[in-house]
N, C-alpha and C positions, 0 to 999 in steps of 0.2 A: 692505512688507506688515506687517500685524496681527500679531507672536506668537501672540497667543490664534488668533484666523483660521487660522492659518498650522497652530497645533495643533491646532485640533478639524478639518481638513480630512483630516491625516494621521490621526489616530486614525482615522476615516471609513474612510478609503480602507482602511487598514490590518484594519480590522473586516471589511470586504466581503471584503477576501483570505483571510482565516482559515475564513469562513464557507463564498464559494463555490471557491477554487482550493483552498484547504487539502480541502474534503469532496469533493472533483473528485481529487485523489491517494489518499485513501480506497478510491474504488473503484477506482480504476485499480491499484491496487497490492493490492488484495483486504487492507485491515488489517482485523482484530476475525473474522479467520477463521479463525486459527491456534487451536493446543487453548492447554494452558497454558505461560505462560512460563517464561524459564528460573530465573524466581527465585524458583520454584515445585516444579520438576521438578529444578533443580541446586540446592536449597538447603540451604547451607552453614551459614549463623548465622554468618558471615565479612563474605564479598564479594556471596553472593549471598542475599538477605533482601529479603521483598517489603516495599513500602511502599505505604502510602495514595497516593493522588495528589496531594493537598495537599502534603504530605511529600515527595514526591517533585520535586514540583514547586519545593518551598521548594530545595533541594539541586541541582536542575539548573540552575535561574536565579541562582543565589548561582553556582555553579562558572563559568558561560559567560557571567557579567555582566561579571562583576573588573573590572580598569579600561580595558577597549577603549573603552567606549558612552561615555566621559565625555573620554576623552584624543583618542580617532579624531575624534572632530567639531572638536574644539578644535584640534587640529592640520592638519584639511582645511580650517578656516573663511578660509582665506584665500582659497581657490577663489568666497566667495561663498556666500551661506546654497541658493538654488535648486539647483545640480549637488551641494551635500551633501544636502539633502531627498530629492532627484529618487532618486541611490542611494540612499539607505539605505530608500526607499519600493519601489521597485521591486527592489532588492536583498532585501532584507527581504522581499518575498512571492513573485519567483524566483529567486532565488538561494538567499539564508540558509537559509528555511525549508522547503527542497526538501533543501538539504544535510543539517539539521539529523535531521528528518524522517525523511528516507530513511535515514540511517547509525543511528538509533537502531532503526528497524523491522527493516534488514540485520540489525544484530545479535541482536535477537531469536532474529530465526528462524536464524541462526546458534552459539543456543546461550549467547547472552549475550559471543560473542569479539568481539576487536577489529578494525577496520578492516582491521588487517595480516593474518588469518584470514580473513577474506571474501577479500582479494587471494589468497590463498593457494590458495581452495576453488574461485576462478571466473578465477584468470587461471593463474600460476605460485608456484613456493617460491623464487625468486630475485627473483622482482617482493616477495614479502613480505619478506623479510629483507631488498630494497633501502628498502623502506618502513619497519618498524622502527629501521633506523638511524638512517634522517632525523627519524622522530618523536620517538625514542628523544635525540636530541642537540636537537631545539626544546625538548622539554619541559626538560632540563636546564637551558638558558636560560632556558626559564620559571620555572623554581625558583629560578635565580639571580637574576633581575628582581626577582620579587615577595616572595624573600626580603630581599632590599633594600631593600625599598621599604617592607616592611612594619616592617624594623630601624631603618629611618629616620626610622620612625612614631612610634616609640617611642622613641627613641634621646634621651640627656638632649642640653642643651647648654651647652656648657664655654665658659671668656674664653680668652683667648689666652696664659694662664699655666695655662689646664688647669685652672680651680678650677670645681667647678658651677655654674651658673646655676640654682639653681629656679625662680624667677622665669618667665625664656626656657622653663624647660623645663615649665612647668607644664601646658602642653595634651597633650603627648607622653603626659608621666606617666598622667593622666587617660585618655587613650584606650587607652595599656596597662593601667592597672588594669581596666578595664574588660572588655576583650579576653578578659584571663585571667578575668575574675569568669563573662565568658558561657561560657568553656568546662566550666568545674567546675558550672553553671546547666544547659548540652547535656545534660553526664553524668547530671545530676539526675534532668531529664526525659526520657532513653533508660531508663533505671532503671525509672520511675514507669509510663513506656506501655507498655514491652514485659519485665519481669520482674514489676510490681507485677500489670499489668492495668488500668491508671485509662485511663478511657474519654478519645478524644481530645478531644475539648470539651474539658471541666473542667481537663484538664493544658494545654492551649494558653492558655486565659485566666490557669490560674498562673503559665505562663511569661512570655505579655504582661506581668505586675506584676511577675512575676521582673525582666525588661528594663529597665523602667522605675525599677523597685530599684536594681540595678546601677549604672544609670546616674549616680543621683543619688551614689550611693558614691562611681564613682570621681571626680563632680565635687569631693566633698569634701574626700573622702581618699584619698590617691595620693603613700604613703611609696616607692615603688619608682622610683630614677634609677640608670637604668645605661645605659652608652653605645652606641652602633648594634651596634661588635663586640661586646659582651658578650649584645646582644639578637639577632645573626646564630647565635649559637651555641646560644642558647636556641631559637631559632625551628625550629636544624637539628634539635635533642633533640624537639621540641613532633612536627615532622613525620614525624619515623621513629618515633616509638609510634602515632599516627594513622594513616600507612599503613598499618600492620598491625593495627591494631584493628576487630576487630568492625563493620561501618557501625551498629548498633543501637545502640551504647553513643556514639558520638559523631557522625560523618559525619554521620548522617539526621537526630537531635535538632539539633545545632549549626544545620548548612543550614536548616532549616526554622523555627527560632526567628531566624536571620537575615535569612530572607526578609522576617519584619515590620516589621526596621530598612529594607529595602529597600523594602516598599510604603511606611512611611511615609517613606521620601526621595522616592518619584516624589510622595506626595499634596504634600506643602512643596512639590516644583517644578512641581507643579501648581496648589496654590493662589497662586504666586508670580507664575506668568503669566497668573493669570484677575485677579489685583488689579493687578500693574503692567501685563502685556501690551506690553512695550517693541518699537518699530518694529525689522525685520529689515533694515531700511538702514543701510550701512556697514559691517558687521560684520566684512568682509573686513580693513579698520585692522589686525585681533591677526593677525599673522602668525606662530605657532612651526612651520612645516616647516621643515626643512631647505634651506638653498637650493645649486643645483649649481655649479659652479666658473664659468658665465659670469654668474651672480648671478640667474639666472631656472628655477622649478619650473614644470615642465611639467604639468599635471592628468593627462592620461593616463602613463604610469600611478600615477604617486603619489595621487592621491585615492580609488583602489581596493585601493591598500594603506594606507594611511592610515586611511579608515574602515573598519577589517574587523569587528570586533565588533558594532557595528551597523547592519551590511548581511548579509555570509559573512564568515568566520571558521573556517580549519582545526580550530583548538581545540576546536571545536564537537563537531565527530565525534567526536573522541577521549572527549570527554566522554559524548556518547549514545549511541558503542559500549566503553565503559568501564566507566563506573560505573552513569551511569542504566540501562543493559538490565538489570543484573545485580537490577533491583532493583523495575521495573516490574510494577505486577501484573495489570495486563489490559494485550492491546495497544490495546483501545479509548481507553488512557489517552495512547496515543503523539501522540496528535494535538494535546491539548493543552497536553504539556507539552513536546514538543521544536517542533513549528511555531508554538505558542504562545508559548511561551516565546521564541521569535527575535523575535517580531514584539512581544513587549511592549519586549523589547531595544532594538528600533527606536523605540518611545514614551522609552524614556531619551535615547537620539542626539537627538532631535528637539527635547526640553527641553535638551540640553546646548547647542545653537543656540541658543535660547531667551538662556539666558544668558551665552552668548555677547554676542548680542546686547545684553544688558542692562552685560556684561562695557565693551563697548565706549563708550554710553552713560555711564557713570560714569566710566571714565578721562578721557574728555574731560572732564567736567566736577570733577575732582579728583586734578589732575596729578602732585601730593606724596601721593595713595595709591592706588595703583596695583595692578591686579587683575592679576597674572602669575601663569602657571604654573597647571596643571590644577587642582589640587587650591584656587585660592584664587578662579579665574573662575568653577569651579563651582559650589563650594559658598560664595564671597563672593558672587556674582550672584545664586543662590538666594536667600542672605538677603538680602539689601542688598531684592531685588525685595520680601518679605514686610515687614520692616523700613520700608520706604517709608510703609506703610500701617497695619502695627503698631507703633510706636515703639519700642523695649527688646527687642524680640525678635534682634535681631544675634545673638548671645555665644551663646547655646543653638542656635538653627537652625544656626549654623557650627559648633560641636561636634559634632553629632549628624549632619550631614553627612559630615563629618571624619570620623568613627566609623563611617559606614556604610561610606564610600569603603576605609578601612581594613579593616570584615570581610570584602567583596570579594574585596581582593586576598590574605588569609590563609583564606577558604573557597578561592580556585584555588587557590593554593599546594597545599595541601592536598591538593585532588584530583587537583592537577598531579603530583604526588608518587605516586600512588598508583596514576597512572595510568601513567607512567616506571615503575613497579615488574609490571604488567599486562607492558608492552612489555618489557622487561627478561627476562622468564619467558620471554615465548613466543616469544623469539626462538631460544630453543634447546632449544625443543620441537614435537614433530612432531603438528601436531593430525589429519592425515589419518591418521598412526597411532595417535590416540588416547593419544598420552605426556602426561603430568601430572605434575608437580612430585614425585608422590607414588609414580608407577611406574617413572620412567627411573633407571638408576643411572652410575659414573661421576662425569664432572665436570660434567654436565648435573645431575646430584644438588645440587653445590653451588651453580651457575650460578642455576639454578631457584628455590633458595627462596626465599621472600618473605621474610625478614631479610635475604640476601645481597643481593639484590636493591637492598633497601630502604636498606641502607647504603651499598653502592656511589653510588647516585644521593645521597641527600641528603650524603654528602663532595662529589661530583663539583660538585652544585649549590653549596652554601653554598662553596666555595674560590672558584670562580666567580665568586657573588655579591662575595666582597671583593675579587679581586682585578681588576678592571676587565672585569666583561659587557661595559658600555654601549661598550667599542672594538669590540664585535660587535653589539650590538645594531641596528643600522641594518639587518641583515638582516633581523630576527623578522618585519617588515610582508612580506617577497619569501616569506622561508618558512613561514609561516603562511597565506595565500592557494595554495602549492607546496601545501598539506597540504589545504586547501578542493580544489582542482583531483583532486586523487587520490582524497581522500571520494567526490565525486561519481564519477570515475571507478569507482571500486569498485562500489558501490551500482547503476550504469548497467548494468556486466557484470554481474552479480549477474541484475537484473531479467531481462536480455534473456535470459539462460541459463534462467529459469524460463518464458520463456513469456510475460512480461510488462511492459505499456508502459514503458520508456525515457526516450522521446524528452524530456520535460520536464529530461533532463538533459544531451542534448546539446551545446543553446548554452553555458549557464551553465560546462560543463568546456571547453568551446573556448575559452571568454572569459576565463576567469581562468587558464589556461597560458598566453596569448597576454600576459595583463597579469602575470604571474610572470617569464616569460622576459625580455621587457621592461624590466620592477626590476631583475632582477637583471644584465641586460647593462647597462641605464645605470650602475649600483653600482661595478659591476667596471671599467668604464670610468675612473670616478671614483677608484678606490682606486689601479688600474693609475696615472694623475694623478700622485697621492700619491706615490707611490715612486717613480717617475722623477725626482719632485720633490728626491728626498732629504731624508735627515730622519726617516725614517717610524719607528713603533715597529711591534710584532709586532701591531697591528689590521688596516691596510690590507692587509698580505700575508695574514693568517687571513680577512680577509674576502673577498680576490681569488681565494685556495682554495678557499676553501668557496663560492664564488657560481659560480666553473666548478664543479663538482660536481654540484652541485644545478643547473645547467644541466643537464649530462649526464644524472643521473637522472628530472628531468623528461621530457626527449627519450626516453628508454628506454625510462621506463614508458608513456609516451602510446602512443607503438609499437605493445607490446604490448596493452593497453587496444583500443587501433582494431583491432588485429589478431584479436584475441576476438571484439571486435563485429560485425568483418567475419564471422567463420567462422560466429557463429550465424544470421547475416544468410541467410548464403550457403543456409545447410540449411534 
């Protein structure tokens, strides 16, 4: 099939879901009836601080974009571009955006708390504190990923006697100069909108020339080369003053000034595919999954952990019962920034096929330069497809690619961080008694605060980060769908305790425990393998601990979950 074709069908289709299932959950679920929100009624000038919806919007699609929508496709594309479509299409308007959706609206009306507080208030206080845990240890891996990843970004590169390369390192540089220039440009404009007064128009088109300023700076000049560790250490210092800062002064400004590095990535990989439009035949060729010990990956269930970002994605909730509730200012805004927001998610998956597609097409025809690895099919396939038609345009559309891909994944960080600092609090505090960080005393006094908090996790992450995630990481896809499966469940009891329709979450939480349990027995299967094998280091055995566990807790909580639903059923 047509790319282009293939794209305006999805967009379509994707459009209608927004319109009529997304305004079909509206009434079922009664949203834009509540009085005011909580970042209205609990407002702090902290955490909780209302936002425009623009703003807001910038800020929840930067946190829940990061790099699932670009990497998940590219890594399911072996399945075949149709069953990666199929989910992230149908995923994406039942699944994601019912997850999405519903856990930002829970939270709401729960006050602006987290996922694990809703479990709390509609199931039990050991189903929440078994959910904190688990969340509470993804996100640290998520901080240790994407501090990584982001260190790596930046990170200079040395010869083999250790001497610098600027040369080699000069793109790195560039997007670190960069990086830093937009944060000190965020601060600018948190300053300008909400201390100065300057109305949002006028400050967003200075910011727009701000970006494009920057930009050209750090192409020019970019004296700053320091190596990945010296940039993990910086990144841990960047994200423990940001966790704790104000969202006004950075958070809200930042997100929202990177959303426009973001629209103009999807417009590039949208005008990429209206000029070249390359056939979706053969794409399946780039194989990066993982393959299991008899040399054959099975689709179910690897292709539903695989593409979680954009289809479902656990992350998701924690995000729209985290940061985004706390900060919404009508709920009428829910609709389009957490269902919306998934489904444009889905417009990026869809182009990342795309070049994929384009991906595969050019390696065959240019055997000695070869498009590997997410970050170079993506945003090389982007350009190369523009390039095609534009001549000289290569070198900039790949930087500024590279660049967006980059703020992505230091906007999650970010909020991944903040949001481990959220979990981290409330796990030892009693929300049905109304404890706050500010009334209990004790060692719930220390436990509680948001510095304590906020350093324990970013040491926990950045050690992490250096000294070998990725021996863990083949889990993140099992328990990150584990954490979609519980959102849903939450949000399910939640509803049915009120009085109000469910069912829309039924399948979707059957379906992805069923595909959770699944990864993670074939996993464990595999790691089990390993060690019998001999030879193993401390991966296989952490990851055969942790995937029975996270069996366990899955089974426990599901239990209980159906056991609620029964009881309210029953009355």
């Amino acid at each position: 099939m047509n790319s282009l074709v293939l794209l305006i069908i999805s967009i379509a289709v994707l459009l209608i879901g927004y319109i009529c299932y997304g305004g079909w959950l509206c009434k079922q679920w009664g949203v834009g009836e509540g009085g005011e929100t909580p970042a209205h009624t609990m407002e702090d000038g902290v955490d909780y601080v209302p936002a425009k919806a623009p703003v807001l919007m910038g800020h929840h699609f930067s946190s829940i974009a990061g790099a699932g929508p670009i990497t998940g496709p590219i890594g399911a594309a072996m399945f075949g571009w149709i069953p990666c479509v199929l989910w992230i299409l149908v995923g994406g308007i039942f699944f994601g955006g019912v997850h999405d959706f519903g856990a930002l609206f829970a939270s709401v009306r729960h006050g602006g708390k987290s996922i694990g507080e809703i479990i709390s208030a509609n199931m039990s206080k050991r189903a929440k504190k078994l959910f904190i845990i688990f969340a509470y240890l993804t996100l640290i891996l998520v901080v240790a990923a994407f501090a990584s990843i982001v260190a790596s970004t930046f990170g200079a590169k040395y010869d083999e006697a250790g001497v610098l390369d600027k040369v080699a390192s000069s793109s790195q540089a560039s997007v670190a100069m960069v990086s830093v220039l937009f944060i000190v440009l965020a601060i600018i404009f948190g300053i300008l909108v909400y201390r100065k007064g300057m109305a949002m128009g006028p400050a967003t088109v200075m910011g727009i020339f701000g970006i494009v300023a920057i930009i050209a700076i750090g192409l020019n000049f970019h004296p700053i080369y320091l190596s990945q560790s010296a940039w993990m250490w910086i990144v841990g210092i960047y994200i423990t003053i940001a966790s704790v800062t104000p969202v006004w002064i950075l958070l809200q400004p930042r997100d929202y000034l990177s959303s426009f590095l973001l629209y103009a990535m999807l417009i590039i990989a949208l005008l990429g595919v209206i000029l070249s439009h390359p056939s979706m035949d053969g794409m399946a060729a780039i194989n990066m999954a993982p393959e299991g010990p008899s040399g054959k990956t099975f689709m179910f269930p690897v292709l539903f952990t695989t593409i979680a970002c954009g289809a479902i994605s656990g992350f998701h909730s924690l995000v729209s019962s985290g940061t985004t509730s706390k900060q919404l200012d009508k709920e009428k805004d829910a609709k389009p920034i957490a269902y919306g927001g998934m489904l444009i998610e889905c417009v990026l998956a869809v182009l990342t096929l795309c070049a994929v597609a384009y991906a595969y097409k050019w390696n065959a025809a240019n055997p000695d330069a070869q498009l590997t690895g997410a970050t170079a099919i993506f945003g090389g396939g982007i350009a190369h497809m523009v390039n095609d038609v534009i001549p000289g345009s290569y070198n900039i559309l790949y930087t500024l690619l590279v660049l967006t891909y980059s703020a992505f994944c230091l906007t999650s960080l970010d909020t991944a961080t903040r949001l481990a600092r959220f979990m981290f609090q409330e796990f030892w505090l009693d929300g049905s008694k109304g404890e706050t960080p500010e009334n209990v005393t004790g060692y719930k006094k220390i436990l509680a605060n948001p510095y304590v908090a906020t350093i324990i996790t970013v040491v926990l992450g950045v050690l992490l980060g250096m000294n070998g995630y990725g021996k863990i990481w083949a889990l993140f896809g099992s328990a990150n769908q584990l954490l979609a499966a519980l959102g849903l469940l939450a949000v399910a009891t939640w509803l049915g305790n009120i009085g109000k329709n469910n069912k829309m979450f039924i399948l979707p939480m059957a379906f992805m425990l069923v595909v959770t349990i699944s990864s993670l027995i074939i996993n464990t299967k595999n790691q089990i393998g390993l060690i019998t094998a001999g030879g193993a280091d401390w991966g296989p055995w952490a990851q055969t601990i942790i995937g029975i566990l996270l069996v366990v807790l899955s089974v426990v909580l599901a239990i209980e979950g159906v056991q609620t639903l029964s009881k309210k059923k029953s009355k």
